[in-house]
Structure formats: C-alpha cells, structure tokens
C-alpha positions, 0 to 999 in steps of 0.5 A: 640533527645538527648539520657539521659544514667543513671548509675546504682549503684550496691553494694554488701552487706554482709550477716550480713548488709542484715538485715539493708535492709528494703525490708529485715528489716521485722518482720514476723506475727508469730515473731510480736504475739511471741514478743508482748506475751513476752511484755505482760509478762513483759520480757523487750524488749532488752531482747526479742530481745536477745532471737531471736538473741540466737534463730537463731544463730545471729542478721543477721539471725534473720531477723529484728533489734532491732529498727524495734522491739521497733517500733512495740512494740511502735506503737501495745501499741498506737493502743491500747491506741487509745481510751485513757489509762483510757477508755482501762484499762476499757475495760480491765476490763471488758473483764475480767468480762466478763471472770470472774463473780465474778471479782470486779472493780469500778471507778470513774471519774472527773469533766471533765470525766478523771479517778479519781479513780480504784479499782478492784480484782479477784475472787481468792483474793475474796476468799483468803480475806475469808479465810485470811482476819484476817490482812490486810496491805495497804499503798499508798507510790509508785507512779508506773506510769506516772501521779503520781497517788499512787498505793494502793495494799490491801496484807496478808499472806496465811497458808504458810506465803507467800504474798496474794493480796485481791485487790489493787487501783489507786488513783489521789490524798491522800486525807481522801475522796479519802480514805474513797472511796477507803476503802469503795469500798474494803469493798463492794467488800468483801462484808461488811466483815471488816478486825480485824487488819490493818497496815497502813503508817503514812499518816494522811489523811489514819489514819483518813478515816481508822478509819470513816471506819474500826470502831472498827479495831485494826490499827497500824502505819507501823514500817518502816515509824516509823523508816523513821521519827526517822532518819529525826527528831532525832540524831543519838545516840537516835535512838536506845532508842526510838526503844526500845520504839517501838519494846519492850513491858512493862506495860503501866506505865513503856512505860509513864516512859520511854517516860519521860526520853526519851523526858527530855534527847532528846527534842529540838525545832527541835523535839518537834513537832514531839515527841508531834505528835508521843505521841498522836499517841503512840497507834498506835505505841508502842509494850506496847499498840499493845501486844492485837492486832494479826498482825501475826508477821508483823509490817510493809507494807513490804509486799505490798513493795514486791508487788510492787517491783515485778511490778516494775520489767521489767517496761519502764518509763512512764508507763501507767494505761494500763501497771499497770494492765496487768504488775498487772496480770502477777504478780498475776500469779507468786504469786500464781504459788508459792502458788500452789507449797507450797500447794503440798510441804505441802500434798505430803512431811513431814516437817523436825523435829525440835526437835530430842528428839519429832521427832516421836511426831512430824513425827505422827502428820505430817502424821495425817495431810495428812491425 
C-alpha cells in the first residue's frame, strides 16, 4: 500500500491583502442597499467606493474591493433589466402612479412592440405648467442614452426666475408625426391648456408639428441654434452684422433695409440657400418681429440645456431608458430643493434696496409683501 503524503502551503498575508481574499472580499447586506442608494442618486461609483475607504480608515478595512462593488452594482441593475429596459421604465412608471394619482405617462410602441415613444410628468409640473405655463421652451438636440433616442424636456421659469419642468419625452426618431405625437400627448397631459409662447430649435420637422399643433402660439427660433448656423455659413467678419440682425429691434422697413445690405454685401453660392431659407423664417427670428411676443427675457433653449447637463452628470456611458428616468427624478428633486429655498428666502427675508434715494419706498413695499 503506498502511502501518498501531500504538501500543505501555508502563507501568510498581510493585513491590507486580506480584503483581496475572496472568503473575505464580501459586501455585507447593509453596505449592498447603502451602495445601491447612493447609485441610485447618481453619485458614480469610484466615488462610493471612496466614501467607504474614507469611512473605515482604508480600503483593507472596508471589507471588499472596488471590483466586487462595480460587480454588484452590475449584476443588481441586470436583475433589474430582466424583463428589458423598455417593459421596466414602464413598470417604473407605474409604481409611480400607483404612488402618485395625478402623475401623467403615455407611450407608444412599434410594429414589433419595441418602445417608440415616452412621455410622462408629475403631479408637481402638472401644477407648475398652472401656474407657469405662459412660455414653454422644448428642443430635442441631446441624445443621452445608448440608442440614440432624443431626449425632449418641456422647461420655464417660476417667481424666481429658476428653471421648472413641466414634463420631458423620449423619442425614436425627429419626424413631424413623431412630434405632433409628442406635442399632443403634452397637451392632454395639461389638459388641452396651450402654452401663449414657445421657443424651439431649428429642426423643420419641429417647426412644422409645432404649428399643426400649437395654432395660433407665438413661437421663435432659439438664438443659440441661430448663432450655431451663422458660424457654419457665414465668414467671420459678417457675423456681427447679422446678430445685430437678431438681437436688435427696428421697424419693420428698416429690418427689410438692412437685410438688403446685408445680402448684397455677403451673398455667395455657399450661403444663398442658407439666407433665402433664414429669410422666409425671419418671423421666427428676428428681434424687429418678435417685439409683441412675451418670452421673459429668453431667447434660447439654455434652459433645457441646464436640464440636461445636470442629467448628464454622474452618468456611465451606455446609459439605459431605465438609468434616464431614475437619474430624471433625482434631478427633479434637486431643482425643486432649490425652489423651496428661494421660496423661504423670499417670505422669511427683505430684498436689498436698489435705489438708496427710494430705499424706504422700496423697504415698505417688501414688508407689505409679507404680509
């Protein structure tokens, strides 16, 4: 009987490569739903994981590796995703119905029952379209997630001259039906009530729906899109020409006047299709035929921009149609934390004087205010 001796290999590690051990490499239960909340407040995950290396001392004694966190995080949002990121933004929505009444969502789907289209909003930006609804800003100019489909947010301004959010969309394609879709599902979610002024970017299909839709809204062009054109048509040294044109309002006859230098000076093949395109739009552009129209001092999408950029924040790339409208929440929540601030600023403080010589005029109208 032969006799098989086996060698045992005891090493020794130390302390701060114990974590790298996988019986010891484990995230405990309470540390898995504190990762997966500060996931789901947008808060990128090296960074979590910093906050628990911070937390505990060092990354020995946090107890797992930044690997074992981005694998959990990965296989969480799969589980999620299980039934596919269309059918779980729709569940989504409807847990929120479910929470809130009065929240507003609609889609539509394809031919093959893939999502086409989403539409939804609150109950809070049912009620600031009330009260703020006067001027509505919308363009669909950011593609924020993996298939390219354009996100549309519908933005204003409240009393304080912050941004508000009456409801935004996710579309599959640009297209004047997909538009009209989009403009009629807003309206049935405010309940038929038009806004008086739009700003939209220059897409034609947008322009087009706009109009079979919003009858009889006063629309303009947005002036960042406008100056966006100018530099890819125009040289250099006429640009400042033709912004006088767009910010500087005259009468009608002096615009036409101007306009005429303005082409028999500049006008090349390169740019004639452009100038006789940007003619024909001229009442949705220039200051000398917007003068009637209210637009509280905007003139472009720069609101919607800020929206966005603020979405944008904390994002992986690839992003979902799920990641959107959690990521959406998060930053609805923020914008009207801020809200709430300036709301007390405005009941609990006095505004500073402008005017030393009507400061008293100015400090008695501010308390009657509070009043």
């Amino acid at each position: 009987m032969s006799v098989v001796s086996a060698m045992i290999i005891v090493t020794f590690l130390l302390p701060d490569e114990v974590t790298y051990l996988r019986s010891h490499n484990q995230i405990k239960e309470y540390q898995k739903i504190e990762i997966l909340a500060m996931a789901g407040a947008g808060i990128r995950k090296h960074m979590i994981y910093d906050n628990f290396v911070s937390r505990y001392g060092s990354y020995a004694r946090a107890g797992f590796g930044s690997r074992k966190l981005y694998n959990m995080c990965y296989r969480e949002k799969m589980k999620l995703l299980a039934k596919g990121d269309a059918d779980t933004a729709i569940g989504i929505m409807m847990a929120i119905k479910a929470r809130d009444p009065d929240f507003f969502f609609d889609h539509t789907v394809d031919a093959e029952g893939k999502l086409k289209n989403l539409f939804w909003c609150d109950s809070q930006s049912r009620r600031d379209y009330l009260d703020f609804g006067d001027v509505t800003v919308f363009d669909s100019t950011y593609k924020m997630n993996r298939y390219g489909m354009p996100f549309i947010p519908f933005v204003d301004l409240n009393n304080h001259r912050c941004t508000i959010v009456f409801g935004c969309a996710v579309v599959s394609d640009e297209t004047e039906d997909t538009y009209v879709w989009v403009l009629q599902t807003f309206l049935r979610a405010h309940c038929q009530k038009k806004p008086r002024f739009v700003i939209i970017d220059g897409d034609a299909a947008m322009i087009r729906a706009t109009r079979k839709v919003l009858t009889d809204v006063w629309h303009r062009l947005c002036s960042w899109h406008i100056e966006k054109n100018m530099q890819k048509h125009l040289h250099h040294k006429s640009l400042k020409e033709f912004m006088s044109l767009i910010y500087y309002a005259t009468t009608h006859d002096e615009f036409e006047a101007g306009w005429a230098a303005f082409k028999a000076k500049w006008e090349s093949e390169k740019t004639e299709t452009w100038l006789r395109w940007m003619y024909r739009k001229k009442r949705l552009w220039a200051a000398s035929y917007l003068t009637g129209g209210f637009f509280l001092g905007m003139r472009s999408n720069q609101r919607s921009e800020s929206l966005k950029s603020c979405l944008h924040m904390h994002l992986d790339s690839g992003m979902t149609i799920v990641d959107m409208v959690v990521h959406y929440e998060n930053c609805i929540v923020r914008l009207r934390e801020n809200e709430s601030y300036d709301d007390c600023m405005a009941t609990q403080t006095l505004p500073v004087a402008v005017l030393d010589e009507f400061k008293y005029i100015e400090k008695a109208a501010a308390l009657t205010s509070l009043r």
